[in-house]
ZADO-893308 format. One line per field, with one value per atom (N, C-alpha, C): residue number from 1; x, y, z. Coordinates in steps of 0.2 Angstrom, whole numbers, plus 5000, padded with zeros to 4 digits. Layout:
<sites>
k: [NUM ...]
xx: [X ...]
yy: [Y ...]
zz: [Z ...]
</sites>
This chain:
<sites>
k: [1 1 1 2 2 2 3 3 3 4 4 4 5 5 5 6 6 6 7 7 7 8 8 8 9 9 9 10 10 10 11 11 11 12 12 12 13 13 13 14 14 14 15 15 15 16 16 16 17 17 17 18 18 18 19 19 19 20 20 20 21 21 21 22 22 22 23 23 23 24 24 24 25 25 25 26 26 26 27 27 27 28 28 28 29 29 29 30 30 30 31 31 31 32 32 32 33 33 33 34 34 34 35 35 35 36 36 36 37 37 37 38 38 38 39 39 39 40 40 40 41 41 41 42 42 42 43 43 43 44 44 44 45 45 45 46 46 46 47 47 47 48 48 48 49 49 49 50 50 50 51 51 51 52 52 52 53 53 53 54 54 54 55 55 55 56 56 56 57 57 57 58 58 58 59 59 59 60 60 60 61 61 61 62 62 62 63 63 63 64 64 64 65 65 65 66 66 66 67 67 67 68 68 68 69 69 69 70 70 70 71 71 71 72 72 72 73 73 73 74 74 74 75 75 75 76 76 76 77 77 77 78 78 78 79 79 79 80 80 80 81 81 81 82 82 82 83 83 83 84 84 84 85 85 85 86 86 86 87 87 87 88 88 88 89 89 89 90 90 90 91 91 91 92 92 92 93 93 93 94 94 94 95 95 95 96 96 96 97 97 97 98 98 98 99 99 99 100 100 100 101 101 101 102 102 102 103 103 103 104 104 104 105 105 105 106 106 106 107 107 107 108 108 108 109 109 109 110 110 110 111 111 111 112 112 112 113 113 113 114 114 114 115 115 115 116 116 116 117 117 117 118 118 118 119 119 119 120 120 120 121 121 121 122 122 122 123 123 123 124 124 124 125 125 125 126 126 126 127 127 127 128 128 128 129 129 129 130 130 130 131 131 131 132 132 132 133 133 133 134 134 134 135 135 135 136 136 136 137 137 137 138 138 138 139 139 139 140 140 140 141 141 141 142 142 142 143 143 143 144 144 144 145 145 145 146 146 146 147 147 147 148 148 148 149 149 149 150 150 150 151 151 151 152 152 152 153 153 153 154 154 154 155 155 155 156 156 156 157 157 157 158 158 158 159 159 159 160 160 160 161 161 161 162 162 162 163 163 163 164 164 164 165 165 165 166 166 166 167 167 167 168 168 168 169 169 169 170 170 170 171 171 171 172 172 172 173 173 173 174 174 174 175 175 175 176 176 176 177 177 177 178 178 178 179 179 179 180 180 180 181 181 181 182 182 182 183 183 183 184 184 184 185 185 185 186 186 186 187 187 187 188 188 188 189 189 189 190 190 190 191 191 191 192 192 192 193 193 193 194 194 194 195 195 195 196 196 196 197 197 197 198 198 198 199 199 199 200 200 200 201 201 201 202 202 202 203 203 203 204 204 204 205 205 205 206 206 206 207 207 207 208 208 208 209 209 209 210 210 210 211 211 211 212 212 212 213 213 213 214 214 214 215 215 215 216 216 216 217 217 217 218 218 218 219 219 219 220 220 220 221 221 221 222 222 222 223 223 223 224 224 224 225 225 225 226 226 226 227 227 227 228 228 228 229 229 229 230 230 230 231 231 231 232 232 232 233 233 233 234 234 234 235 235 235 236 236 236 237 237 237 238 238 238 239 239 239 240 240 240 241 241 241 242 242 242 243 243 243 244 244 244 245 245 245 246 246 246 247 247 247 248 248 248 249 249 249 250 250 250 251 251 251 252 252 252 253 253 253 254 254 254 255 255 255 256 256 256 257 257 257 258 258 258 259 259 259 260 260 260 261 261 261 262 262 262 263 263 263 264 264 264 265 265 265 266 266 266 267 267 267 268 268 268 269 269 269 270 270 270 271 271 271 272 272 272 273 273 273 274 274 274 275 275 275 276 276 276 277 277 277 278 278 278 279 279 279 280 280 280 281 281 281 282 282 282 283 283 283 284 284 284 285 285 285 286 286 286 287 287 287 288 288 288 289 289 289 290 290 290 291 291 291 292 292 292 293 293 293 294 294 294 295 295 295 296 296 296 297 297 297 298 298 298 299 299 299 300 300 300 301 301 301 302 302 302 303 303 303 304 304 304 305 305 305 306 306 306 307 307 307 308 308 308 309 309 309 310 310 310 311 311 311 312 312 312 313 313 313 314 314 314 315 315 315 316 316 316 317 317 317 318 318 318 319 319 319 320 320 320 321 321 321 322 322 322 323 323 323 324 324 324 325 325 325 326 326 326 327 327 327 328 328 328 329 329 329 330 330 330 331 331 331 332 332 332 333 333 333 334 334 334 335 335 335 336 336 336 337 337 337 338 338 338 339 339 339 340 340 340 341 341 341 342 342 342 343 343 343 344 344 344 345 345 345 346 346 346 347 347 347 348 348 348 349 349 349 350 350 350 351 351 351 352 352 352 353 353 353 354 354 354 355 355 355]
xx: [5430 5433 5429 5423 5417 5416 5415 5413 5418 5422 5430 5431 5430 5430 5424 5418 5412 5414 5418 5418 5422 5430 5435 5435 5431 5431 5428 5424 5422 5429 5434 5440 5445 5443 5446 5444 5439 5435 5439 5442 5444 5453 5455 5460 5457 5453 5449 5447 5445 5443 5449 5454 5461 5464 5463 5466 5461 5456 5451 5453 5455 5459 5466 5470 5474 5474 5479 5481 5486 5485 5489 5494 5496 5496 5503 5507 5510 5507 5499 5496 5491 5490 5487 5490 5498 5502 5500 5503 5500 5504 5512 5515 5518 5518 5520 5525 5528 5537 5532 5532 5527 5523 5518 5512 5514 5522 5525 5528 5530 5534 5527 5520 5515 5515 5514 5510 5516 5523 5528 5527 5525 5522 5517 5511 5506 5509 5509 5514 5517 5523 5528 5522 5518 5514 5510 5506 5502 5506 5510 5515 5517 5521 5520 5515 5509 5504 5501 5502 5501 5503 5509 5513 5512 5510 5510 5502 5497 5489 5489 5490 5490 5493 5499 5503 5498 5495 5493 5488 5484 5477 5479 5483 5486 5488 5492 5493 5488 5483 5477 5474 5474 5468 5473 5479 5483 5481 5484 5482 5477 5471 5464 5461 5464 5462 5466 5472 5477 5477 5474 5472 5470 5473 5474 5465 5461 5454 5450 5453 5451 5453 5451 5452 5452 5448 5447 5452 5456 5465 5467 5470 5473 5481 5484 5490 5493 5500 5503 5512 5514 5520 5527 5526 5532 5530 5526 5526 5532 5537 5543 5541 5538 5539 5532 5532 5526 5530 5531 5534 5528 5521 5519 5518 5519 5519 5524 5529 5537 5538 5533 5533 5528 5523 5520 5522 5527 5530 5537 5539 5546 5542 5538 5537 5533 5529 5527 5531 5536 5540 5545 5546 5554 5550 5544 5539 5539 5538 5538 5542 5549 5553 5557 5557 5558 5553 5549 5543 5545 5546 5548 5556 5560 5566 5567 5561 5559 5558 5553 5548 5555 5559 5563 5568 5571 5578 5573 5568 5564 5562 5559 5560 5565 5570 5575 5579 5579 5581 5576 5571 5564 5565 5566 5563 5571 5577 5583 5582 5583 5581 5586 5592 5597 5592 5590 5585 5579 5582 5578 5569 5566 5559 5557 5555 5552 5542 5541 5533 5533 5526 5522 5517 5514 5509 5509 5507 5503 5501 5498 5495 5496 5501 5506 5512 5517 5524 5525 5531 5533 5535 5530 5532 5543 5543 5550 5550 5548 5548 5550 5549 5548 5555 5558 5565 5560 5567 5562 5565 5562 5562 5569 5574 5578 5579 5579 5578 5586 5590 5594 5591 5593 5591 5596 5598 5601 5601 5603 5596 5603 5600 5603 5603 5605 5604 5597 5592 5587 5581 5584 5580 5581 5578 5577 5580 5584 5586 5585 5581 5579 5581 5585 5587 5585 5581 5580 5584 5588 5594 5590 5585 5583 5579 5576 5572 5575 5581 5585 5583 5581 5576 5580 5579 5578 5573 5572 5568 5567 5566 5570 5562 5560 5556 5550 5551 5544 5547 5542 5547 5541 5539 5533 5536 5532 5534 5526 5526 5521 5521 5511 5509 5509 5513 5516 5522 5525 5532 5536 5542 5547 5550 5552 5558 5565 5570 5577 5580 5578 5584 5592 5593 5600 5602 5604 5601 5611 5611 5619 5615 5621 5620 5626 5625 5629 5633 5633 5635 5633 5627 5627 5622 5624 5617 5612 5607 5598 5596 5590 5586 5581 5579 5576 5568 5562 5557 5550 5548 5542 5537 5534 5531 5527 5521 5517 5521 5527 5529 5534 5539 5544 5547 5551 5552 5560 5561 5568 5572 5578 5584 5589 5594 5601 5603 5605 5608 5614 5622 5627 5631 5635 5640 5646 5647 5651 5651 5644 5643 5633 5634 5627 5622 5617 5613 5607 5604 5598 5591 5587 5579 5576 5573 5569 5563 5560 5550 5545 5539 5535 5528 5526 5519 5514 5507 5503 5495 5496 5490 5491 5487 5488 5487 5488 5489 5495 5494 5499 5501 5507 5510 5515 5518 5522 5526 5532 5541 5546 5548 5553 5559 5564 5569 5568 5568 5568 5575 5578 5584 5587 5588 5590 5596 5595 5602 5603 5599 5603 5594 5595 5593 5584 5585 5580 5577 5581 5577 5570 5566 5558 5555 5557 5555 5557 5561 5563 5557 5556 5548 5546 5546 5543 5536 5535 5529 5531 5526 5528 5521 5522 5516 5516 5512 5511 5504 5506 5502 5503 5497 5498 5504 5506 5512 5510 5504 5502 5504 5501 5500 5509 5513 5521 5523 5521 5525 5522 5517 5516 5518 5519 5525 5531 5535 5540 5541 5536 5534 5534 5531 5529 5539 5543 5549 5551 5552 5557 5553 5549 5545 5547 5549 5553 5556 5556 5560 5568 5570 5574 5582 5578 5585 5589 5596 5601 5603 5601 5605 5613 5619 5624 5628 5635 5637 5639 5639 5639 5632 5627 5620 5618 5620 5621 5625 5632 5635 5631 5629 5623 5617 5614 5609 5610 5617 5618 5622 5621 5620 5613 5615 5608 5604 5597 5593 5585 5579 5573 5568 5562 5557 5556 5561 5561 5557 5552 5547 5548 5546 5547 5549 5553 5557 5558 5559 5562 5569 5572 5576 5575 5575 5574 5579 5586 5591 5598 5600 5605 5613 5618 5623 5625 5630 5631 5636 5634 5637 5639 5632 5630 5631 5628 5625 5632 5638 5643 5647 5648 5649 5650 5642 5640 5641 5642 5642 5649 5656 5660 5666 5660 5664 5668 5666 5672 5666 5661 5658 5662 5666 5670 5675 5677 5684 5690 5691 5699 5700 5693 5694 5697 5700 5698 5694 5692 5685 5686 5683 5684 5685 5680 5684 5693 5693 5702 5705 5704 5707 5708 5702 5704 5708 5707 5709 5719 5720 5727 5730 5726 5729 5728 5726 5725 5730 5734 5741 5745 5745 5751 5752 5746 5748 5750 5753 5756 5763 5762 5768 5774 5778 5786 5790 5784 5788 5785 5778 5772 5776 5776 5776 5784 5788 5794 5795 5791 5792 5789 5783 5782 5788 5790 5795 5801 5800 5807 5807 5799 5798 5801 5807 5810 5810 5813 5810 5813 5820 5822 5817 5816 5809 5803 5798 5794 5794 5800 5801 5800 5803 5805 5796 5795 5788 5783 5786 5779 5775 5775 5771 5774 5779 5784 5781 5774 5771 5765 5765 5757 5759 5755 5755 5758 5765 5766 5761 5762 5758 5759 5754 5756 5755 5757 5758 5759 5758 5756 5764 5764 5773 5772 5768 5765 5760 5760 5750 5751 5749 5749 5746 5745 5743 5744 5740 5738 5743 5747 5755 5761 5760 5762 5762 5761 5757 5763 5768 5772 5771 5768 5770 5778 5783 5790 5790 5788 5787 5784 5780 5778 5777 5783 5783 5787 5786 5788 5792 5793 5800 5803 5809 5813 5809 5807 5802 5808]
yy: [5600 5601 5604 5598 5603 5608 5611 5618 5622 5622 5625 5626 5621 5622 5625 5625 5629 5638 5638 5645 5648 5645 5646 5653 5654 5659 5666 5666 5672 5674 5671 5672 5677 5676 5682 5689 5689 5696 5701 5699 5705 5709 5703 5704 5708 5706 5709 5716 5717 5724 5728 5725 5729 5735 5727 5730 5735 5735 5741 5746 5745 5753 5756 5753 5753 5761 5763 5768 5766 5767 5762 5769 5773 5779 5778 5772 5774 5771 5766 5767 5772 5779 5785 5790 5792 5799 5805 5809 5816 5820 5817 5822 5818 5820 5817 5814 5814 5808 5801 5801 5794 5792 5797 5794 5792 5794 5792 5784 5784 5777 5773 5774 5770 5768 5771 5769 5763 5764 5759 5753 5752 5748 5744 5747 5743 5741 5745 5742 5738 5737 5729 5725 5726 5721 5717 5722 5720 5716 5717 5712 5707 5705 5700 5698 5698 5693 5691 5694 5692 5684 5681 5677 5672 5675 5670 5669 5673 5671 5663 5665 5660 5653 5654 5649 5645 5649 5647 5642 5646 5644 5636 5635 5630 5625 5625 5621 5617 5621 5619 5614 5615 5614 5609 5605 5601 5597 5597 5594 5589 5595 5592 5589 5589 5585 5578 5577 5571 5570 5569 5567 5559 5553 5548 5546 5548 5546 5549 5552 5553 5549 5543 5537 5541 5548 5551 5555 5556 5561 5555 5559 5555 5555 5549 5548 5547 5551 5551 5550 5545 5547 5544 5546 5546 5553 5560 5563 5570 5574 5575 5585 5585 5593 5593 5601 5604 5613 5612 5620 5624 5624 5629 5630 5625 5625 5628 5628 5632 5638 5641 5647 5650 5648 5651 5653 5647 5646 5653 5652 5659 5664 5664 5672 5675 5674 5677 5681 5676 5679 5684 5682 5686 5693 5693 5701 5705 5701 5703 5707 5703 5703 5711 5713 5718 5725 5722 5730 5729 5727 5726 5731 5728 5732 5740 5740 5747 5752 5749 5753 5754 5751 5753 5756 5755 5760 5765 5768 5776 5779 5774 5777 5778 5773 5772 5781 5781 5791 5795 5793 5800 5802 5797 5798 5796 5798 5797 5807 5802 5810 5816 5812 5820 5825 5823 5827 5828 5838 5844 5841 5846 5843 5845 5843 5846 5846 5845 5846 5847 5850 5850 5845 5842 5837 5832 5828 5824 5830 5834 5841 5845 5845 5855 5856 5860 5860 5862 5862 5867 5874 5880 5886 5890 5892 5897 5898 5903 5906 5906 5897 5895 5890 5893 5891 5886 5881 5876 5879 5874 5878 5872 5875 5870 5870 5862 5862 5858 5859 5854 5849 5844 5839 5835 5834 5830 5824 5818 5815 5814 5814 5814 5808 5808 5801 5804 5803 5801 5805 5809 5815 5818 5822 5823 5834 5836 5841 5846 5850 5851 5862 5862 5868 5870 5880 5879 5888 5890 5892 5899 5897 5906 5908 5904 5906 5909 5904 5906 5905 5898 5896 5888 5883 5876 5874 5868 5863 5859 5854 5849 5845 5839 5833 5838 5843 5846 5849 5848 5852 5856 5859 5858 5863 5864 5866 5866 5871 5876 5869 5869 5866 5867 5862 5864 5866 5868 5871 5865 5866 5861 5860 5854 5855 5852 5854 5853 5850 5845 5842 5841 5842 5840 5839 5832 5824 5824 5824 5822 5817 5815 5812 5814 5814 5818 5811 5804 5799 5794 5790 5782 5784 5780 5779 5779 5783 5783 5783 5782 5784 5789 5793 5799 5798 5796 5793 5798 5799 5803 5799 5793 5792 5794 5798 5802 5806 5810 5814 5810 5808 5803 5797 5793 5785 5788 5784 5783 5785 5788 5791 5790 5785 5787 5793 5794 5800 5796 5799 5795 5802 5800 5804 5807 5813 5813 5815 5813 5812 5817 5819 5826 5818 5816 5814 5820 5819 5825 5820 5825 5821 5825 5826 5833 5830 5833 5832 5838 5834 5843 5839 5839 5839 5845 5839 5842 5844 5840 5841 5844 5847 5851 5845 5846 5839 5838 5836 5832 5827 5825 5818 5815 5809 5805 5806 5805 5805 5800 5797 5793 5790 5786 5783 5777 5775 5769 5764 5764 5762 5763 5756 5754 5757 5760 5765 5767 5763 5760 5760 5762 5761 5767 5773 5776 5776 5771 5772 5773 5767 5768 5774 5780 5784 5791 5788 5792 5797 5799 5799 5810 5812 5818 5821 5824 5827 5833 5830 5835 5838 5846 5847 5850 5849 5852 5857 5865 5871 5873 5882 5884 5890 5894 5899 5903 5906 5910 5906 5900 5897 5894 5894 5893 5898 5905 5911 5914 5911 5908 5908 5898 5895 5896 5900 5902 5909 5913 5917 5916 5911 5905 5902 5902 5899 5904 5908 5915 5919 5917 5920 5916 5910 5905 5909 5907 5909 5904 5899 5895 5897 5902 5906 5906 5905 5905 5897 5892 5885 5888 5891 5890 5883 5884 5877 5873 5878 5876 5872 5877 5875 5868 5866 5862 5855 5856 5850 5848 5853 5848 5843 5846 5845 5839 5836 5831 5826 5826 5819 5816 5808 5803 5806 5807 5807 5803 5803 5798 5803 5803 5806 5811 5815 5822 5827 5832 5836 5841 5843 5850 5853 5856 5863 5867 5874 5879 5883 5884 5891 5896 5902 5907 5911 5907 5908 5905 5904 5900 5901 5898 5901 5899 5905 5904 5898 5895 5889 5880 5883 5878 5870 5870 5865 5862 5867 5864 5861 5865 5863 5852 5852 5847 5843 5842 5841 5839 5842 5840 5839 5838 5836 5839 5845 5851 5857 5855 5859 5864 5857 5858 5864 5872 5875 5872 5866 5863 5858 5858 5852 5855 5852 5854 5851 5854 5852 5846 5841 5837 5839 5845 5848 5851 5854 5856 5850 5845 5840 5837 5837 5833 5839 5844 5852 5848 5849 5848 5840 5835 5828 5830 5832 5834 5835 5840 5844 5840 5835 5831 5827 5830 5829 5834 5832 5838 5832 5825 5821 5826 5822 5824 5820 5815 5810 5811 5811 5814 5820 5826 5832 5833 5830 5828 5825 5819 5815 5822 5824 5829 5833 5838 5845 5841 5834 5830 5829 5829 5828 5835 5833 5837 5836 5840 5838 5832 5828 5822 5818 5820 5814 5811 5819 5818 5815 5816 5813 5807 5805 5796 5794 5797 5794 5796 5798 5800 5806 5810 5817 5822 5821 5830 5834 5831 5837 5837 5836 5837 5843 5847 5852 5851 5855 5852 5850 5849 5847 5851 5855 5860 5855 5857 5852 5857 5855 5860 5858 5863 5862 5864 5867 5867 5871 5871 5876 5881 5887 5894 5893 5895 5896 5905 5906 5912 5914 5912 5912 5911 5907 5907 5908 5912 5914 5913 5913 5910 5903 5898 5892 5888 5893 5889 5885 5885 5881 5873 5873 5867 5864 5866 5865 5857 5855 5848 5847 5850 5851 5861 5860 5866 5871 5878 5882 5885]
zz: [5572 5566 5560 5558 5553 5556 5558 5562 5561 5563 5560 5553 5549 5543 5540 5541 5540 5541 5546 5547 5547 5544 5542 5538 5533 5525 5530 5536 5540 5545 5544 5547 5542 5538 5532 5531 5535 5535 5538 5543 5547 5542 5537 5533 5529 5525 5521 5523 5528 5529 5534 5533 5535 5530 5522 5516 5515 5516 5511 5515 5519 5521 5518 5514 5514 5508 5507 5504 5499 5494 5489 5485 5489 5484 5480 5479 5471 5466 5468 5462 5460 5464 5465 5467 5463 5465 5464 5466 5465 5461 5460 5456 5447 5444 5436 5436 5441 5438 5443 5447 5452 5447 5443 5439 5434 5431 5425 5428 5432 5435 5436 5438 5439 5434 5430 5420 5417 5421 5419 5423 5428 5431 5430 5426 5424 5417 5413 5407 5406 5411 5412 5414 5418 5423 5417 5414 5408 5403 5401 5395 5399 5404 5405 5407 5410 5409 5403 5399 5393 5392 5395 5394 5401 5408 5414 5414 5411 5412 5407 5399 5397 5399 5400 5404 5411 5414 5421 5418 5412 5411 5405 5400 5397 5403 5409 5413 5416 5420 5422 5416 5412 5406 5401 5403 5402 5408 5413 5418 5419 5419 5420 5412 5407 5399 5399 5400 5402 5407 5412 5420 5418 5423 5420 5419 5422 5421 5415 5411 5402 5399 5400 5391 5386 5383 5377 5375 5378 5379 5371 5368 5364 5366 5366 5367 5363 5364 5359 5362 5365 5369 5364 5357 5353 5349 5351 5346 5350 5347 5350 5345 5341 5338 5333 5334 5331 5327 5322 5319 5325 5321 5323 5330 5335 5341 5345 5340 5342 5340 5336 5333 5339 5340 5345 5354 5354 5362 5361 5356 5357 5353 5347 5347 5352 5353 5358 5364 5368 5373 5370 5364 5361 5360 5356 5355 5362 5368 5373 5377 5376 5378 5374 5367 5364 5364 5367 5369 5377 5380 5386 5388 5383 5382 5381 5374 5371 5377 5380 5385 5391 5395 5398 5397 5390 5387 5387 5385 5384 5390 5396 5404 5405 5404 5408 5409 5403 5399 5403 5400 5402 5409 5412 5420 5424 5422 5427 5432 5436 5442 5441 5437 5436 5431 5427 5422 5422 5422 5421 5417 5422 5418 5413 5408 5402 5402 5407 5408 5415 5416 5421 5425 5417 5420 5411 5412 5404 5399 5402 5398 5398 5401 5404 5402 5394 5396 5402 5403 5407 5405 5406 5404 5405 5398 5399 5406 5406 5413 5419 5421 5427 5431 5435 5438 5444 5444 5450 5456 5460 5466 5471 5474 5476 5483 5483 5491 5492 5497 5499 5504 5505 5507 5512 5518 5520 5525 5524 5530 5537 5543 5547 5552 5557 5561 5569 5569 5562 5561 5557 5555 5549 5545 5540 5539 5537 5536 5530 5528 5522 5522 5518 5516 5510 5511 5506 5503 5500 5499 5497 5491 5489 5493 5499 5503 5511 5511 5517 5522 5524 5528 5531 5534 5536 5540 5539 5541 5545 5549 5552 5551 5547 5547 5544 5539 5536 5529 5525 5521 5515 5511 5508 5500 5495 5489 5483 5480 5476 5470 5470 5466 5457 5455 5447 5446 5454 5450 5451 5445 5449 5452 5457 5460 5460 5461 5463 5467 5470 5474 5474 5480 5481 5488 5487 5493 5493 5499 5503 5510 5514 5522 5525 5531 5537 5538 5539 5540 5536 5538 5534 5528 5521 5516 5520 5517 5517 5510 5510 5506 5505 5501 5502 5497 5501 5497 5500 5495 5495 5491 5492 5486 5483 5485 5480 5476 5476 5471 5469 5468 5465 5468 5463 5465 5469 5473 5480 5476 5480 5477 5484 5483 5487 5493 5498 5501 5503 5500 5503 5506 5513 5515 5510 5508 5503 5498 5495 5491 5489 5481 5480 5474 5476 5471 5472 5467 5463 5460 5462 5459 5457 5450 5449 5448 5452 5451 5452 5453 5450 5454 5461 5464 5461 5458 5456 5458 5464 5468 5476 5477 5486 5490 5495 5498 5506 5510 5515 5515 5513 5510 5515 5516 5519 5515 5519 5517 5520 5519 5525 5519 5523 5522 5519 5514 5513 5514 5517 5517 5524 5529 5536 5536 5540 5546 5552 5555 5563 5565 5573 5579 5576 5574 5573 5567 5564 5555 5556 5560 5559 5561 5563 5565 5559 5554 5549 5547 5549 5543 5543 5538 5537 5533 5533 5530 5525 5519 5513 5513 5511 5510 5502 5499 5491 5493 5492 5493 5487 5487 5480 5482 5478 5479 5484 5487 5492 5499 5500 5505 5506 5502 5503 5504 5502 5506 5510 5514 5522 5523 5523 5526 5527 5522 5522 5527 5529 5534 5540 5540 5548 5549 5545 5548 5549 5546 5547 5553 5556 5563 5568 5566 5572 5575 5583 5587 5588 5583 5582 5583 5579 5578 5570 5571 5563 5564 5560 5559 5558 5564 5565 5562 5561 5559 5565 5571 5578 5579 5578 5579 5575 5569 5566 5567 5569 5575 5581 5584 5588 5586 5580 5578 5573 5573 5568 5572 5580 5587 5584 5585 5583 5588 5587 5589 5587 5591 5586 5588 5582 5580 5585 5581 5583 5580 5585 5582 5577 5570 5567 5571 5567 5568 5563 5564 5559 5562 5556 5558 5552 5556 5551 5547 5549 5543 5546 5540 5538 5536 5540 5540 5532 5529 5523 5520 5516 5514 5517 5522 5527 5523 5519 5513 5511 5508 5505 5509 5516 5521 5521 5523 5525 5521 5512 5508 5505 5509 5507 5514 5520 5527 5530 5530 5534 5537 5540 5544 5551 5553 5558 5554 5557 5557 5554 5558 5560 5554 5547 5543 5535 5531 5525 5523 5518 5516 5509 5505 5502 5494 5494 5487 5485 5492 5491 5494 5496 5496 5491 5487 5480 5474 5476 5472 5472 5477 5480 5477 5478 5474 5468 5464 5456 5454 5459 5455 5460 5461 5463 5471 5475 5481 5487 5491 5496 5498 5499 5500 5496 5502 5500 5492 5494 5486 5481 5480 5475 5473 5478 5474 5471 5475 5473 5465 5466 5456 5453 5454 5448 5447 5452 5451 5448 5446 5443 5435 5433 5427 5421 5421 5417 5408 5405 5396 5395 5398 5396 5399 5404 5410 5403 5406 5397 5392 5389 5382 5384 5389 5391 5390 5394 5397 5391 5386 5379 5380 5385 5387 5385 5382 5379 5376 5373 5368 5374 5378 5384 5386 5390 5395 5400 5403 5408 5415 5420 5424 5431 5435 5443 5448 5451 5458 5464 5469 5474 5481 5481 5486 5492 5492 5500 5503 5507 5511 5515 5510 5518 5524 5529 5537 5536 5540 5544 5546 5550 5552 5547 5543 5536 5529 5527 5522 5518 5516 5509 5508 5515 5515 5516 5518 5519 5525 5529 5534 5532 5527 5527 5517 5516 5510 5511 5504 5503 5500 5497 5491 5493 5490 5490 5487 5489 5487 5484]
</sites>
């Protein structure tokens, strides 16, 4: 057992020199919205220790001054209040608490990922000139799907983008929420089925970066994981070169059904072009021929529905109706009676109400 204890503190070395390997890169990003979210990090971290150093250090040094072996400890066990002591215990956190506030209501705005970037780096507006570069994003079961639209390109688990310019996301999911996390260039952002979130950021260093899901969704998630590469604009009209030379072929929306069966750590791929409107497709769930898609579905409930009884109460809303109900001075309201086919183009076949 002394032996054991003598050599205990040599058993921490091999931790120790695990961590010094470690890559810390969200406290060393390479793009301006990450290095903006570090700086809020140290920030918070700093003000409150302002309040937990002290505190640590007062308790010890309380402790060890009134420990029952100092007779010289004054005792005072009828003394109940101190103004200036109570001035000190709340001003302090309440200050805190108000720069704490400050500081997040002005991130909270500066850095929401729906908004457009107004720099390039700490040092760099963003010049007029420069459109960002938009990628679509979709994460799949379990792989990563990256379209990029004025390119006319797709990806499968790569994805890369010109140093200083900005970029445009636009993050959907084929099935379950994921999350879409690239730490060196910006903080995590949502992908739900159905559903467009957006994250605009701007890589400012060249480099080969990690990608993954932060966010569990089944059997493959650990293997979620892609590569970002930040290049200079010559070196991305390359790569966009190197795809459109794929022998992959056209991401069909057929080729695309396939390609959206679970599978795990699936190798890069490219295709060299993209069936048109692939992206909205997937975006509002009618990839398939045989589906409507979720913005004419919602197009259609707007103006009343397709039911028999929906579109029936509107077509009943008459001036006396109106009046009844307070809308007489509103716009009437449209409503949809029924849906053409190929074979029926008036729609009387499948009309709701009397056409």
């Amino acid at each position: 057992m002394p032996t054991l204890k003598k050599f205990r503190g040599l058993l921490l070395l091999p931790a120790v020199a695990m961590l010094a390997g470690c890559n810390a890169v969200l406290l060393s990003p390479s793009g301006d919205i990450a290095a903006q979210q570090r700086d809020l990090i140290i920030y918070s971290t700093v003000l409150m220790l302002i309040i937990i150093v002290p505190v640590i250090v007062l308790t010890l040094l309380f402790a060890w001054r009134y420990r029952a072996s100092n007779k010289e400890a004054t005792y005072e066990p009828d003394w109940d209040h101190s103004t200036l002591l109570e001035l000190l215990i709340w001003a302090a956190p309440l200050l805190i608490i108000i720069a704490l506030g400050a500081l997040t209501w002005v991130s909270t705005h500066k850095l929401d990922p729906y908004r457009p970037l107004d720099r390039v780096s700490a040092t760099r507006e963003l010049p007029a000139n420069v459109k960002p570069l938009i990628v679509e994003v979709v994460a799949l079961d379990w792989k990563w799907l990256f379209l990029y639209p004025e390119q006319g390109i797709a990806t499968i688990n790569e994805m890369a983008a010109p140093v200083d310019r900005p970029i445009m996301f636009k993050i959907t999911s084929s099935t379950v929420m994921n999350s879409f996390f690239i730490p060196a260039l910006a903080g995590q952002i949502y992908a739900m089925p159905g559903m467009e979130t957006k994250l605009h950021a701007v890589i400012n260093e060249p480099g080969d970066f990690e990608g993954f899901s932060a966010n569990f969704s089944g059997a493959g998630f650990s293997g979620m994981r892609f590569r970002f590469h930040g290049v200079s604009e010559g070196d991305f009209d390359a790569w966009v070169a190197k795809a459109k030379a794929d022998t992959a072929g056209e991401l069909t929306r057929d080729a695309y059904l396939k390609l959206e069966q679970p599978s795990e750590r699936d190798p890069v791929k490219y295709f060299a072009t993209v069936a048109p409107g692939l992206y909205d497709a997937i975006l509002n769930r009618c990839v398939e021929a045989n589906r409507m898609c979720m913005k004419d579905m919602m197009a259609v409930d707007q103006r009343g529905g397709l039911g028999m009884a929906g579109a029936y109460n509107v077509a009943k809303l008459d001036t006396a109706s109106r009046k009844r109900l307070g809308i007489d001075d509103s716009k009437a309201k449209t409503y949809v009676g029924a849906m053409c086919t190929p074979t029926d183009l008036s729609g009387s076949a499948n009309a709701s109400v009397p056409l």
